[in-house]
C-alpha positions in Angstrom: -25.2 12.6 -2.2 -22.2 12.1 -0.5 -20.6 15.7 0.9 -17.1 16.3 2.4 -13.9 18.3 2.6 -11.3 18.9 4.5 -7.2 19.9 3.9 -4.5 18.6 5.7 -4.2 20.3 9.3 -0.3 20.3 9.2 1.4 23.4 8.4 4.8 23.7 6.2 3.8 20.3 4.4 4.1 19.3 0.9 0.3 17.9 0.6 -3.1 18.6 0.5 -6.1 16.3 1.2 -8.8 17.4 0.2 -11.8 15.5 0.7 -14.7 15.1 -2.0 -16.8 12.5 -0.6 -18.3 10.4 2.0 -20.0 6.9 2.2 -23.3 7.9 4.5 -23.3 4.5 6.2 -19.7 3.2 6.8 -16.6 4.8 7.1 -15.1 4.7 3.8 -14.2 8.7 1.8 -12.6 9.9 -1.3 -10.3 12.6 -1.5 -7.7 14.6 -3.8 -4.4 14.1 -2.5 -2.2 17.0 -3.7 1.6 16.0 -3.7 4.8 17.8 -5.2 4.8 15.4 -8.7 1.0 14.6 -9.1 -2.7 14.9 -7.4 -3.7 11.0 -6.4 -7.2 10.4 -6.3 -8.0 8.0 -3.1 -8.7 5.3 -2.2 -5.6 4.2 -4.0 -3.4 1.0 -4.5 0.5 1.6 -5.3 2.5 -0.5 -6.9 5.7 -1.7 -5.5 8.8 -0.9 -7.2 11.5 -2.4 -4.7 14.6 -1.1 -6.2 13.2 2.2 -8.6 11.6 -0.4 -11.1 8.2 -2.4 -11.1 9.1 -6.0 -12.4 7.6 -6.3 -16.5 6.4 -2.9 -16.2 7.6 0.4 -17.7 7.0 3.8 -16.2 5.4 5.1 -19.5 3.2 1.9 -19.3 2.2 3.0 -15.9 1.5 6.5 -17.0 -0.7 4.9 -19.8 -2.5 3.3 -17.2 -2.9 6.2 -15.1 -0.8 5.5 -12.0 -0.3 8.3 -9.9 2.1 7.2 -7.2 4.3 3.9 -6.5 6.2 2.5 -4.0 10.0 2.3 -3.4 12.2 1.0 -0.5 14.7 3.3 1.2 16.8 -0.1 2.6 17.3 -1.4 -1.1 18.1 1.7 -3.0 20.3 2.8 -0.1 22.6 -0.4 -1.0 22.3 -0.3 -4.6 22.5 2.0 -6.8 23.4 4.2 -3.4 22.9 7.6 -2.1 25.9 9.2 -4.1 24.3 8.1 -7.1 20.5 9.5 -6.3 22.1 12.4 -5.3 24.5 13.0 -8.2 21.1 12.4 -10.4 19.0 14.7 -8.8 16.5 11.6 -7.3 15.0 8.7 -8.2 12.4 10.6 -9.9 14.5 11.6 -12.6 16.7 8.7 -12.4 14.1 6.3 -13.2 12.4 8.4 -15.4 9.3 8.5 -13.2 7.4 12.1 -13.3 4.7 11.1 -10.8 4.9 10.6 -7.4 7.0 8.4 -5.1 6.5 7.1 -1.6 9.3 5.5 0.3 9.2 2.5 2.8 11.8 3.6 5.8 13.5 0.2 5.9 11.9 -0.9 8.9 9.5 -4.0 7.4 13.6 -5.4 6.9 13.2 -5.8 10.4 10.8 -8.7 10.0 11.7 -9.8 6.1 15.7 -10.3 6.8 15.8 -10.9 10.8 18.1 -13.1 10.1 20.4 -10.5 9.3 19.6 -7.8 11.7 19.8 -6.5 15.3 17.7 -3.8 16.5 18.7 -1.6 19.5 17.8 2.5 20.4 20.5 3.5 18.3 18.9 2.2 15.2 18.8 -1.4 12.7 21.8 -3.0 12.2 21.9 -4.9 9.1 24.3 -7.6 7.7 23.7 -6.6 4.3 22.4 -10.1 1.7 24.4 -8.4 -1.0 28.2 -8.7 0.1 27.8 -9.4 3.9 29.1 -5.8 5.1 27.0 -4.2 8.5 24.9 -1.2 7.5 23.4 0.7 10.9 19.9 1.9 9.6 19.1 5.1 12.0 15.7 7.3 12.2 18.6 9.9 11.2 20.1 7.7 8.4 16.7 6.3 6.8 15.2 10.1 6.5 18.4 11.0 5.2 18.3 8.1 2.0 14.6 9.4 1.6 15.5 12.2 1.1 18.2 11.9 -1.3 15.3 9.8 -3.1 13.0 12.6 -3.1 10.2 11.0 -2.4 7.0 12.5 -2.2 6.1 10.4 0.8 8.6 9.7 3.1 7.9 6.9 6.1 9.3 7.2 9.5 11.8 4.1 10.9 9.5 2.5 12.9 10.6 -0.6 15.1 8.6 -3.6 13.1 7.8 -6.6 15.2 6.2 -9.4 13.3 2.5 -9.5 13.7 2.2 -13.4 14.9 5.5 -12.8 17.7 4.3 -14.0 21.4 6.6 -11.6 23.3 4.1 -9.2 25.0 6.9 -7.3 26.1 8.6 -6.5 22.6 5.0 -5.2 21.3 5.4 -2.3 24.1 8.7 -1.6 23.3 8.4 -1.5 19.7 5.6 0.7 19.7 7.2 2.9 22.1 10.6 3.1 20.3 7.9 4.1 17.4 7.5 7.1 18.8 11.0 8.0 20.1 12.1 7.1 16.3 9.2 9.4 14.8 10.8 12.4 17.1 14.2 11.9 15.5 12.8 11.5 11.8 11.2 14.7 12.4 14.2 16.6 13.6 15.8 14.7 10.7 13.3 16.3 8.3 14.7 19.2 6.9 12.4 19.5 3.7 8.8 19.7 4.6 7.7 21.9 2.5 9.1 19.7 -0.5 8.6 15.6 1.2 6.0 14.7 3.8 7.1 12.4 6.5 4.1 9.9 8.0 4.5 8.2 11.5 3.3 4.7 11.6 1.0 3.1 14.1 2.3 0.4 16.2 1.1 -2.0 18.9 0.9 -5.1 17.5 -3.0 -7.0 18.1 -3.3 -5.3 20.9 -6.3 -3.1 20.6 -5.2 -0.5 23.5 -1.6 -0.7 22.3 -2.9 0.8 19.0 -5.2 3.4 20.1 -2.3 4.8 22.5 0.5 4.6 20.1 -2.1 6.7 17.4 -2.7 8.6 20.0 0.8 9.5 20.6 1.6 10.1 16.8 -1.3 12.6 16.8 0.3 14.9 19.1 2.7 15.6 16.5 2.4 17.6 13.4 2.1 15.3 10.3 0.6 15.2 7.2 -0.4 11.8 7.5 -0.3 8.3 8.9 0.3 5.2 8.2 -0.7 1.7 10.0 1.9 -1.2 10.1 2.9 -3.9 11.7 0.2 -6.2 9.9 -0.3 -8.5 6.7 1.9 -11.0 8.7 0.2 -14.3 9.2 -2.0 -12.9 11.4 -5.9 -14.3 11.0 -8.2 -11.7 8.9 -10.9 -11.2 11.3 -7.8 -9.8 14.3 -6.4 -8.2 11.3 -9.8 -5.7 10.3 -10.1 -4.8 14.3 -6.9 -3.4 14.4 -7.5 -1.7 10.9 -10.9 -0.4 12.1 -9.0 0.4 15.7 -6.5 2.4 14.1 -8.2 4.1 12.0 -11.0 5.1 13.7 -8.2 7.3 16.0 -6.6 8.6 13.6 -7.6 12.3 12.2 -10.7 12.4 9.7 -8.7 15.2 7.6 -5.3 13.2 6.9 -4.4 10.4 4.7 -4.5 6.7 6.4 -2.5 4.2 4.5 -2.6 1.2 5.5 1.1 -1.1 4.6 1.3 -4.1 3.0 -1.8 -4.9 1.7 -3.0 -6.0 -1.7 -5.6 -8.6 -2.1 -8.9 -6.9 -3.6 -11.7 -7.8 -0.8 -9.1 -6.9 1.9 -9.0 -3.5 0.1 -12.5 -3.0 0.0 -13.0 -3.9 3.5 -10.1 -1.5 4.5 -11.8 1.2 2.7 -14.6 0.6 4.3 -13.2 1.3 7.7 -12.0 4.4 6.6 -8.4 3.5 5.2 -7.3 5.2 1.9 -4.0 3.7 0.7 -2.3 0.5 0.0 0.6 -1.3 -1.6 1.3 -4.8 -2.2 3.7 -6.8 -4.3 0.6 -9.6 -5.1 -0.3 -8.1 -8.4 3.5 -8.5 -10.0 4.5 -11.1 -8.4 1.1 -13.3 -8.9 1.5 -12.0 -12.5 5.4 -14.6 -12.3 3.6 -17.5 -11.7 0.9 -16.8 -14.7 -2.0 -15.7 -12.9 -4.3 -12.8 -14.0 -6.6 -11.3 -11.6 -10.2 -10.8 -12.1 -13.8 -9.3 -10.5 -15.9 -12.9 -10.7 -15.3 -15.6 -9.2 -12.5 -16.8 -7.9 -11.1 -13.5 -8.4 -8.1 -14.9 -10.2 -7.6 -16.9 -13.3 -4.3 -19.5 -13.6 -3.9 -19.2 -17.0 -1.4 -22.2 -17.3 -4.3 -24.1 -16.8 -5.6 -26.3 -20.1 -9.2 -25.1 -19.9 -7.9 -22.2 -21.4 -6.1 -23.6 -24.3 -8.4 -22.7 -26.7 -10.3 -20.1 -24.9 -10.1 -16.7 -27.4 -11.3 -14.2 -24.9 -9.6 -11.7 -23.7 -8.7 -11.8 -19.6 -11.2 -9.3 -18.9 -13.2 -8.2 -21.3 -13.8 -4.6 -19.5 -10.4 -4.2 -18.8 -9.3 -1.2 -20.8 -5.4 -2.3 -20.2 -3.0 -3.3 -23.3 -2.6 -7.0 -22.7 -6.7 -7.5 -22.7 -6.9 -5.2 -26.0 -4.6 -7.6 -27.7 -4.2 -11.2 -26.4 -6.5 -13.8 -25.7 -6.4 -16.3 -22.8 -5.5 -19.0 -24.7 -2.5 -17.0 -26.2 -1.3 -16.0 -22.3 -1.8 -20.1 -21.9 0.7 -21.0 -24.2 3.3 -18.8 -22.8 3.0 -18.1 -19.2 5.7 -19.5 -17.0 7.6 -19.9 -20.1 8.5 -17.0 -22.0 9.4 -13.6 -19.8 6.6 -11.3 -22.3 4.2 -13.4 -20.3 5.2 -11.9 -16.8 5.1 -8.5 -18.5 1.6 -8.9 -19.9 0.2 -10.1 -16.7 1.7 -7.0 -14.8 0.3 -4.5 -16.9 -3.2 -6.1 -16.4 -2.5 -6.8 -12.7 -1.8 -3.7 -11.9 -4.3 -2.1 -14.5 -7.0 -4.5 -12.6 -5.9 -2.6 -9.3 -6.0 0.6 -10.2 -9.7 -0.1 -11.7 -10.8 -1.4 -8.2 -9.7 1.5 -6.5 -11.4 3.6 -9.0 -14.8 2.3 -9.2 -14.7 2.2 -5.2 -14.1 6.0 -5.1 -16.9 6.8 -7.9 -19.7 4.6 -6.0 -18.7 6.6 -2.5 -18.4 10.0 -4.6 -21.8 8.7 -5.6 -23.2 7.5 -2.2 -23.5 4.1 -3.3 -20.8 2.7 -2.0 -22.7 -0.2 0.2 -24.4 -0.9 -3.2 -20.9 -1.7 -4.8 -19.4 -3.5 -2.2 -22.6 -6.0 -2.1 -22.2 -6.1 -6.3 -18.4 -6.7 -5.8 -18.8 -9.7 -2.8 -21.1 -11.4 -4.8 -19.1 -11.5 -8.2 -16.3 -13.3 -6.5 -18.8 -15.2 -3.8 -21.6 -16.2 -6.1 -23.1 -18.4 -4.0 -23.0 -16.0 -1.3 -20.8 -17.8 0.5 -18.8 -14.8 2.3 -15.9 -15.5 4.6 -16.8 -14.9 7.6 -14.1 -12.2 8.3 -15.1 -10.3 5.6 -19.3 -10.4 6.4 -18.0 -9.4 10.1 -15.5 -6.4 8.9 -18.5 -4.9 6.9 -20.9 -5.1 9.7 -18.5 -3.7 11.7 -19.2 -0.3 9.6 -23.2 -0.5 8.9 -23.1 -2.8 5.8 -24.8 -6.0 5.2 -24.2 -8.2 2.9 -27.1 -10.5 3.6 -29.7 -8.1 2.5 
């Protein structure tokens, strides 16, 4: 039976992590995560909503399906609708009409996404803005300030984000030291702890030593939780798990580790695994556009615009407890994905729906102390001829499952 618990060792802070279970051969734990607007049970995948709005979805739809916390970005909302307006509405919460929790991106993955249109320097991120071409200086000061007038429930530090696949040594060490200068300032920033947690983010590129010293550092100061960045960006998968496993394994066993940008089901798994307990990714939505609907058997995804599934009358999934599978066949999806807009909505409820429902069975099987079990049922529904990437076979070994046995 798996045992475990443990709260947050951060004083003055707006969560609580309390830990219900423990996988007795890898890494991977559940845990209650108490914030200001809901409890989210971990491990946990939140949805993106970019600008205060998840594209096709409805907050009451997400309710429905039991979501417990999405994603905004603090760069986006701080252009448009602006911090006068959040404030002036009391938050996004109430703005969007979301009563569950929020957790904000600082701004700092614009670093990588519009380089283009940025320069980065001690002061801060200054941005040529892609909506009317004005400069915007993003500060530690600035981007815990937006947050704030957000209200999220999670708030990330500016961090100084260096694309993952960049061959400058020497920008690596100064990111991830600027990391750590920018986390100081977000802190003094932080003027409501007991009502928004702030988490640092580990730097240090694929630089094992660069991580465990910038985690390290981050440690020293009183958090709530932490975050690990700086990845999902091009870099090969097998690089990308050591630094996962890397990070993790030095950051504190009592605290949430969430690690950014990450969507795709059996890196999930993995992560979880290696002790990491939450994600986000645009993939569901935006894989939804283009008509695809995720799925547990092989090849994990089905591209409905496909014509072997003109006349096929069965639902996506039929397991899936989400709206679109209770009431539309494939071969209904067929006939309008990429075509009408309802079909990007109905894909994005079962997207996301599919998600959550990963997540969830994952937590029950390590409440359980079966979670090995699971991950060898889940690798060979999507790799039935046991055919594992080789990435994936090495990441599980890494923590004391086999999936050879």
């Amino acid at each position: 039976m798996c045992v475990g618990s443990g709260t947050t060792g951060a004083t003055n802070t707006a969560l609580r992590f309390n830990i219900v279970g423990k996988c007795s051969t890898s890494r991977a734990r559940a845990a209650d995560m108490v914030l200001p607007h809901s409890t989210v049970l971990t491990p946990i995948f939140m949805p993106v909503g970019t600008q205060g709005t998840l594209k096709g979805i409805l907050p009451q739809q997400l309710i429905n399906l039991d979501c417990r916390i999405i994603l905004a970005n603090t760069y986006h909302l701080g252009n448009r609708p602006g911090e006068e307006v959040l404030k002036a509405n009391g938050g996004l919460h109430k703005f969007m009409n979301w009563p569950r929790s929020l957790l904000t991106d600082s701004g700092g993955f614009q670093m990588v996404s519009l380089c283009k249109l940025s320069e980065v320097s001690e002061e801060g991120v200054n941005f040529e803005s892609p909506y009317d071409g004005s400069k915007c200086m993003l500060t530690p000061e600035r981007s815990i300030e937006i947050q704030q007038a957000i209200g999220a429930d999670i708030m990330m530090q500016l961090d100084d984000v260096v694309d993952s696949v960049c061959t400058d040594i020497d920008r690596f060490e100064e990111a991830r030291h600027r990391t750590v200068r920018w986390l100081d300032r977000c802190i003094e920033a932080h003027t409501h702890p007991d009502k928004q947690n702030l988490f640092p983010i580990v730097q240090g590129g694929l630089d094992e030593t660069k991580r465990k010293d910038c985690a390290n550092q981050l440690t020293k100061r009183n958090v709530p939780g932490y975050a690990i960045g700086g990845l999902s960006g091009g870099e090969d998968k097998e690089t990308f798990c050591k630094i996962v496993r890397v990070s993790a394994e030095n950051l504190p066993e009592d605290k949430p580790r969430y690690v950014m940008g990450v969507g795709h089901q059996v890196d999930m798994i993995a992560c979880v695994a290696m002790g990491s307990d939450m994600f986000d990714c645009v993939f569901p939505t935006r894989t939804a556009r283009f008509g695809t609907a995720l799925v547990f058997d092989h090849p994990g995804e089905l591209i409905l615009k496909k014509s072997q599934y003109k006349m096929d009358f069965r639902p996506i999934d039929e397991n899936c407890p989400c709206s679109t599978c209770k009431n539309y066949t494939r071969a209904y999806l067929h006939t309008i994905v990429t075509k009408e807009a309802s079909a990007c909505h109905l894909l994005s409820v079962h997207n996301v729906a599919h998600q959550l429902r990963l997540m969830k069975e994952a937590r029950d099987s390590i409440i359980e102390d079966r979670f090995p079990e699971y991950v060898a049922q889940f690798m060979c529904r999507l790799f039935p001829e046991k055919d594992y990437p080789d990435w994936a076979e090495k990441a599980f070994n890494s923590v004391g499952i086999s999936l050879t046995k």
